[in-house]
C-alpha positions in Angstrom: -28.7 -4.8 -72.9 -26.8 -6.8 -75.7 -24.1 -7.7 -72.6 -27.5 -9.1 -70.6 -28.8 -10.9 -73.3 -25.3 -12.1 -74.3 -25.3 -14.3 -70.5 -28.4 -15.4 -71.1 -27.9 -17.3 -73.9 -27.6 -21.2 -73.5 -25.5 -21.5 -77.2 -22.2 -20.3 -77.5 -21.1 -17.7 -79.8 -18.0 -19.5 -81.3 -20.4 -21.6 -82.4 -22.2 -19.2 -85.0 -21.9 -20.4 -88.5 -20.4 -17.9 -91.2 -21.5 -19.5 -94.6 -19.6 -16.7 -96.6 -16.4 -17.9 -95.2 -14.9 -20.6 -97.8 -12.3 -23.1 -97.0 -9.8 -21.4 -99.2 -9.6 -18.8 -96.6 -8.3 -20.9 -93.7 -4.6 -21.2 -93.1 -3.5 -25.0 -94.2 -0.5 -24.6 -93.0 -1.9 -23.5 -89.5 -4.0 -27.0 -89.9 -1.1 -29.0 -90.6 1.0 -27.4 -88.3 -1.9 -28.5 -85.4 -2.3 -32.1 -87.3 1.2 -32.5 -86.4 1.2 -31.0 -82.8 -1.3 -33.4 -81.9 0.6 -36.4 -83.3 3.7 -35.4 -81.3 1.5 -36.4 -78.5 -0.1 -39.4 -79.7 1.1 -41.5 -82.2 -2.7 -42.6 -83.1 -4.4 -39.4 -83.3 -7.3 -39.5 -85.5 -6.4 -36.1 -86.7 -3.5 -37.8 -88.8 -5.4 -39.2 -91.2 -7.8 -37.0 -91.8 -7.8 -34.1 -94.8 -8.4 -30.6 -93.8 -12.5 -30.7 -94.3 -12.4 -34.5 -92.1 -10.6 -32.6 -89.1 -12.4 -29.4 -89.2 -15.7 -31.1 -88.7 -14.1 -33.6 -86.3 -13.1 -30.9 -84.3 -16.7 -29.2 -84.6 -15.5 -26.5 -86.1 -17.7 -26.7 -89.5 -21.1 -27.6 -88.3 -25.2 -27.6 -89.5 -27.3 -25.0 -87.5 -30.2 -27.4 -87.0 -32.8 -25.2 -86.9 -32.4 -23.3 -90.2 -30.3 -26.2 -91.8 -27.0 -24.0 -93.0 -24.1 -25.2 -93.0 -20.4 -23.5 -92.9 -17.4 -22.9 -90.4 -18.2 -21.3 -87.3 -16.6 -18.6 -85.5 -14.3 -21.0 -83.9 -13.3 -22.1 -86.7 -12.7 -19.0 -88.3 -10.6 -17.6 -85.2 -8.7 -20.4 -85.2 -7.4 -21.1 -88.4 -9.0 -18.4 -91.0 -6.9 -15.8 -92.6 -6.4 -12.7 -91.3 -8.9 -10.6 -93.7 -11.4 -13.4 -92.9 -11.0 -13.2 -89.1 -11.5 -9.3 -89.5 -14.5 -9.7 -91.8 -15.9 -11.8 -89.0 -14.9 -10.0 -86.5 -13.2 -6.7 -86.9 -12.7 -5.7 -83.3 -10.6 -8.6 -82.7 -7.4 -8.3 -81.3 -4.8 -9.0 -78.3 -2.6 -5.7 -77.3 0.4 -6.4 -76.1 1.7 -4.2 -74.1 5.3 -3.6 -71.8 4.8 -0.3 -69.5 7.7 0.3 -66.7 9.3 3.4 -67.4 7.1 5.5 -69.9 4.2 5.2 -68.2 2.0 7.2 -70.0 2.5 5.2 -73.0 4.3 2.0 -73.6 8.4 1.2 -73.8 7.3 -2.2 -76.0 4.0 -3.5 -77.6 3.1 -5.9 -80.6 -0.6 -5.3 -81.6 -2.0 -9.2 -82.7 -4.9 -9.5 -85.1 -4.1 -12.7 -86.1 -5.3 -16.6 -85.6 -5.6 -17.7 -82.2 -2.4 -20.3 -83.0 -0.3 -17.5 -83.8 -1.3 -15.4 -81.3 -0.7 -17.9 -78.6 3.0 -18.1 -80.1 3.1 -13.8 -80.0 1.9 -13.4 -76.4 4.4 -16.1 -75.3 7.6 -14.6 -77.6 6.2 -11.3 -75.9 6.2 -13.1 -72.5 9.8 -14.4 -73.2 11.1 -11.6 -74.2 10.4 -8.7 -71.0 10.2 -11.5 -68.1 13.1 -13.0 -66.0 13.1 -16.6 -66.0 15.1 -17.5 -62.9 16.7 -20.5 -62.0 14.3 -23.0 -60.3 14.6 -27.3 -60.1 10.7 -29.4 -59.1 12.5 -32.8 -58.1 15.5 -33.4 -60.0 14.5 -31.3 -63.1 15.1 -27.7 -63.8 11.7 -26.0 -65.3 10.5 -22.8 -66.5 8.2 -21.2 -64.1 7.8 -17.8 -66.5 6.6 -20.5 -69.1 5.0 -22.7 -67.2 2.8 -19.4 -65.8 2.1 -17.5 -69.0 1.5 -21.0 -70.9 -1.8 -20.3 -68.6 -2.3 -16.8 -68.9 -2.4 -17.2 -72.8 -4.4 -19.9 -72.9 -7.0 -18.5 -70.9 -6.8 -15.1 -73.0 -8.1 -16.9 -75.6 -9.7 -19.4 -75.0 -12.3 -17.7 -72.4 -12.6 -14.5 -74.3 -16.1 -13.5 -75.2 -15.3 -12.6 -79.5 -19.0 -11.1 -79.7 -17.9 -8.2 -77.3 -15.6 -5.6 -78.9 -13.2 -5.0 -75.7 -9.9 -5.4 -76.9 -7.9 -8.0 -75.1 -4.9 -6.9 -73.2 -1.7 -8.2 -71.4 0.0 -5.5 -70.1 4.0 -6.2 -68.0 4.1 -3.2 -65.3 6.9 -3.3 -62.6 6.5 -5.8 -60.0 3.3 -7.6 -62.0 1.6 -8.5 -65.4 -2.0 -8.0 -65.9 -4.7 -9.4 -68.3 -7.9 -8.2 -69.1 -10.5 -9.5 -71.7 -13.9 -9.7 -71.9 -16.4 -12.4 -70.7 -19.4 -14.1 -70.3 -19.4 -14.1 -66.7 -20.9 -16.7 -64.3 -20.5 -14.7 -61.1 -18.8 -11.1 -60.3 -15.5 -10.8 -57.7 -12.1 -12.6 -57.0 -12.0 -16.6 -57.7 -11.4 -19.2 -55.0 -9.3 -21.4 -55.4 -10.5 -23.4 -52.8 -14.6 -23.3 -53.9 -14.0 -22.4 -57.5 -16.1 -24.2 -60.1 -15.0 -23.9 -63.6 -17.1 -23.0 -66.3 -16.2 -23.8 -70.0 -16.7 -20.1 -71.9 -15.4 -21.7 -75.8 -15.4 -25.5 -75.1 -14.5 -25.9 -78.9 -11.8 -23.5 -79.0 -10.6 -25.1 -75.7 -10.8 -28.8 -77.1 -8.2 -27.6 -80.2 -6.0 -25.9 -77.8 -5.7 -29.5 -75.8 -5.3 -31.4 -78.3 -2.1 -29.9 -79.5 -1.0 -29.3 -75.6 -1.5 -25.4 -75.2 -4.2 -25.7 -72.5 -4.7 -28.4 -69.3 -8.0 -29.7 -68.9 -10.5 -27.0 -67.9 -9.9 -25.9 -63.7 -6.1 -27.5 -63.8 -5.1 -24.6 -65.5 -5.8 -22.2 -62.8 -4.6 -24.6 -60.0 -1.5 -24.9 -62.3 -1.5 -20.9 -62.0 -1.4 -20.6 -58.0 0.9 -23.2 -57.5 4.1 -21.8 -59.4 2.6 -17.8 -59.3 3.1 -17.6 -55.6 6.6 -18.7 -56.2 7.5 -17.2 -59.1 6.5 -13.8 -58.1 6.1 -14.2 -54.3 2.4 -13.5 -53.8 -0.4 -15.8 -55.2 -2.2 -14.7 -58.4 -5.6 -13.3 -58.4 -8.4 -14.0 -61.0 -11.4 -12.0 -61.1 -14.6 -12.8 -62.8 -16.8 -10.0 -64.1 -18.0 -8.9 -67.6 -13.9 -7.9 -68.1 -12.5 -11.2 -66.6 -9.1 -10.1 -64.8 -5.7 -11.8 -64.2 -3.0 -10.2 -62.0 0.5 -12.2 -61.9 3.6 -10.6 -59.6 6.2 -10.9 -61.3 9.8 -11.0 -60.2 12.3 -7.8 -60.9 15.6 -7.2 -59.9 17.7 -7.2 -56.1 18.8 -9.6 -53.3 16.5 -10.0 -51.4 16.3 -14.0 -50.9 13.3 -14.9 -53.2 14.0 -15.0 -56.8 15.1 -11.7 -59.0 15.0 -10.6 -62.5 18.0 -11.4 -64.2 19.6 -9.7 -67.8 17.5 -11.0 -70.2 15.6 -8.0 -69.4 18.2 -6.0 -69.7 18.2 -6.9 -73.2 15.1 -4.9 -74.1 14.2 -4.5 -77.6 15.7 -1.1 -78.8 12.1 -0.3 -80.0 11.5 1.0 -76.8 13.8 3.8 -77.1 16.7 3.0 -74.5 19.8 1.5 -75.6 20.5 -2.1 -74.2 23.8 -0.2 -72.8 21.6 2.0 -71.2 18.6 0.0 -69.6 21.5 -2.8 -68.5 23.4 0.3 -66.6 20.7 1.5 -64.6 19.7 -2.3 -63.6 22.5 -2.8 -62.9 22.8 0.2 -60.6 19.8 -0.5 -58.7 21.0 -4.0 -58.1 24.4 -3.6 -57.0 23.0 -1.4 -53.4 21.3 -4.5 -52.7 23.8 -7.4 -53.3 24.9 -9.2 -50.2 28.5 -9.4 -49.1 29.0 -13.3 -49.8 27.4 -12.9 -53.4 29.8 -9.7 -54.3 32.7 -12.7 -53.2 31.1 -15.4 -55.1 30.9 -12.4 -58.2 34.7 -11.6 -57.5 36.2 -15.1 -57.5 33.9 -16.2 -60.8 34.6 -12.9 -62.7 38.4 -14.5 -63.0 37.0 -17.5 -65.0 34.5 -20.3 -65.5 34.5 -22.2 -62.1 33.3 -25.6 -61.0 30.9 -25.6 -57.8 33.5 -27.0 -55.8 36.4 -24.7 -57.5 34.3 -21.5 -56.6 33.9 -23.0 -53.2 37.5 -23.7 -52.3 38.7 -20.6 -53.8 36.7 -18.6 -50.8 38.1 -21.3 -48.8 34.4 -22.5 -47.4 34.1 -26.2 -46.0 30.2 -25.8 -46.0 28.8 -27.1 -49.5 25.0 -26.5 -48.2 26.3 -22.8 -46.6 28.1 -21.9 -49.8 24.6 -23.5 -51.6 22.6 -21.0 -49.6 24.2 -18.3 -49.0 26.1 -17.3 -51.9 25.4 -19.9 -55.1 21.6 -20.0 -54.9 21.2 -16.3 -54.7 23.7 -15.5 -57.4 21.8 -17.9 -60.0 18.1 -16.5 -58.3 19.3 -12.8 -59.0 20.7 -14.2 -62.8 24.2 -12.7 -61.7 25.7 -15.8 -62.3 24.1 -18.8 -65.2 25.0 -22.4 -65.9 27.7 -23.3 -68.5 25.3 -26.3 -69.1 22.0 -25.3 -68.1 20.3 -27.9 -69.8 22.1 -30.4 -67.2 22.0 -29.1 -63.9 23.9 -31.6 -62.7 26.6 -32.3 -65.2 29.6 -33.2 -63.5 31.0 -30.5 -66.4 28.9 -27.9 -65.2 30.4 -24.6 -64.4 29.1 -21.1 -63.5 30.1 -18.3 -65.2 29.0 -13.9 -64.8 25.9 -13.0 -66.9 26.0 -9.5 -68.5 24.0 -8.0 -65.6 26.9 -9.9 -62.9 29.7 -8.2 -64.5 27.9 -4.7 -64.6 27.2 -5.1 -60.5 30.7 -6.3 -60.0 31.9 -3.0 -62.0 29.5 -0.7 -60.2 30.4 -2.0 -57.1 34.6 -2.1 -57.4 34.1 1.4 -58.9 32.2 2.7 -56.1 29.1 3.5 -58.4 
C-alpha cells in the first residue's frame, strides 16, 4: 500500500523538507569540492560566487513547503551533502552494497558497504568499478577512451540518482563472471525491459539529477542510457538491458579473460584486493591458466618476441619477419592489447612515435604456462 501510494504521488520525495537538519551538518568541503567541479566546466558558473546557503537554495536544495510555510533542506539536500549521522537520521536504511561475487559464491570475494553522501559514493562505486573490471584497449576516432568508465560513469549515476530514498531496499551493484548487475528501488512508470528504440525518460530526483550535471557526473536525462547501449554492446559483447519495475534493474556483460577476437579481461584483475582471501600470486595463476588454452598461435609469437624486451610496432613486426602491418595489426597486435597480454609503454599517446609494447603481468604468466607445458 505505502509502494501504491508512493507512485501516486505528483511531489517528489527528495523534495521533503527536514527542519531539524542545520547547516552545520552538511559537508562544506563536499560543497566546495562541487563549487569547484562546476567551475572546471564553466568559467562563469553562478555557483562561484555564491556562499554555501546562496548555492544550496540555488540549487533547490533548501526550500519553503508552501502549504505549511516551513522552511529547511530537503532530502536532497541532505543526501547530497549532509553528514553521515545526518543522512542516517534522515534516512537510516540508506545505503549502496557493493558487492564482487565470482568465486565464493555463496558470499562475496570483495565488498565495500557505502552509507555515505551521494558525492562520495559516486567516487566509491567507481573506485569499486576500477578496481574488479578489465579496461581493455579501445580508440573512438583518433583518441583512446575508457569504455569501463565511460559505462559505469552511467550505471552510478543512475544508482543514485533514480533511486526511490523513501523505500528501504538496499541499493546494490553486484560484479558476477561474465556481467555486473544493479538493482535499486523505484518509483516506476511502467513494468518490463526498456526500449531503446520507444523509451521515454522520466525524471525520478530532478534535483539530485541537476547537481550531478552540473559538476559532469550525469548526461542530460535519456542520453545516459543511449550512452549505455552504444559502448555496453562493445564492451561486453551483448547490449545492456534496463528493466523498469518497483526494483529498477541494470544488467551489463562484462568482458573476462581468453582469445576469442572481441575484447578480454586483462591483469588488473588479477590484482584483486587480498581482502578477498586469495593471494594476487594465486588469483593471477589460475587466470593465467585458463587463458593460456585459449591463446592463438600468432599471439604466443607476438608474446615470445616482446618477452625479450620493449619493442617498437615495426621492431615486433620485423622480428617475426611479417611484411603485412594491417595482418600483424589484426592478427597478433590487436588481440594481445584486447586480451591485456601486452600494454603501451605510452598509453597516454597511442600514437607516439616512442611508443613501445611491452608483457603485462598476466602475458608473462601465459608465456610461462605455455613454454612449461602447464
Amino acid at each position: 500500500m505505502a509502494d501504491l501510494y508512493q507512485r501516486k504521488q505528483a511531489t517528489y520525495s527528495e523534495n521533503k523538507i527536514y527542519p531539524f537538519a542545520r547547516m552545520d551538518d552538511l559537508r562544506s568541503d563536499i560543497i566546495d569540492k562541487c563549487r569547484r567541479l562546476a567551475g572546471v566546466w564553466r568559467d562563469d558558473h553562478p555557483w562561484l560566487g555564491m556562499d554555501d546557503p546562496a548555492l544550496l537554495k540555488s540549487a533547490q536544495l533548501y526550500q519553503t513547503d508552501p502549504e505549511t510555510g516551513r522552511s529547511g533542506l530537503t532530502l536532497a539536500g541532505i543526501l547530497l551533502f549532509g553528514n553521515d549521522q545526518l543522512i542516517l537520521s534522515a534516512v537510516p536504511h540508506h545505503r549502496t552494497d557493493l558487492i564482487l561475487r565470482k568465486v565464493n559464491l555463496d558470499r562475496y570475494d570483495d565488498r565495500d558497504l557505502v552509507r555515505t553522501n551521494l558525492i562520495e559514493s559516486y567516487e566509491r562505486i567507481i573506485a569499486f568499478v576500477q578496481k574488479h573490471l578489465s579496461d581493455p584497449f579501445f580508440l573512438e576516432g583518433m583518441e583512446r577512451m575508457s569504455l569501463r568508465d565511460a559505462i559505469f560513469r552511467e550505471v552510478a549515476s543512475n544508482i543514485l540518482i533514480h533511486r526511490e530514498y523513501t523505500n528501504a531496499f538496499p541499493a546494490k551493484l553486484i560484479i558476477e563472471r561474465g556481467q555486473v548487475r544493479t538493482e535499486n528501488s523505484n518509483k516506476p512508470h511502467g513494468f518490463g525491459a526498456l526500449d531503446p528504440a520507444t523509451f521515454t525518460p522520466f525524471p525520478k530526483n530532478p534535483v539530485i539529477g541537476a547537481v550531478f550535471r552540473e559538476i559532469h557526473r550525469a548526461d542530460e536525462l535519456g542520453s545516459g542510457m543511449r550512452k549505455l547501449m552504444r559502448y555496453g554492446k562493445v564492451y561486453g559483447g551483448d547490449d545492456p538491458q534496463m528493466i523498469e519495475g518497483d526494483v529498477f534493474r541494470i544488467i551489463v556483460k562484462v568482458p573476462e579473460f581468453g582469445i576469442s577476437g572481441k575484447v578480454q579481461a586483462g591483469d588488473q584483475e588479477t590484482r584483486q584486493n587480498d581482502r578477498s582471501g586469495y593471494s594476487r600470486n594465486k588469483v593471477a595463476g589460475e587466470v593465467a591458466g585458463e587463458v593460456a588454452g585459449e591463446v592463438a598461435g600468432e599471439v604466443y609469437n607476438l608474446l615470445k618476441v616482446v618477452g625479450k624486451g620493449d619493442l617498437t610496432r615495426a621492431e615486433a613486426q620485423a622480428a617475426l619477419e611479417l611484411k603485412g602491418e594491417a595482418n600483424f595489426r589484426e592478427r597478433y597486435l590487436r588481440p594481445a592489447l584486447e586480451a591485456c597480454l601486452i600494454e603501451m609503454t605510452i598509453p597516454d599517446k597511442p600514437r607516439s612515435s616512442k611508443q613501445k609494447y611491452r608483457l603485462t603481468d598476466t602475458g608473462r604468466e601465459v608465456l610461462t604456462k605455455i613454454q612449461g607445458g602447464g
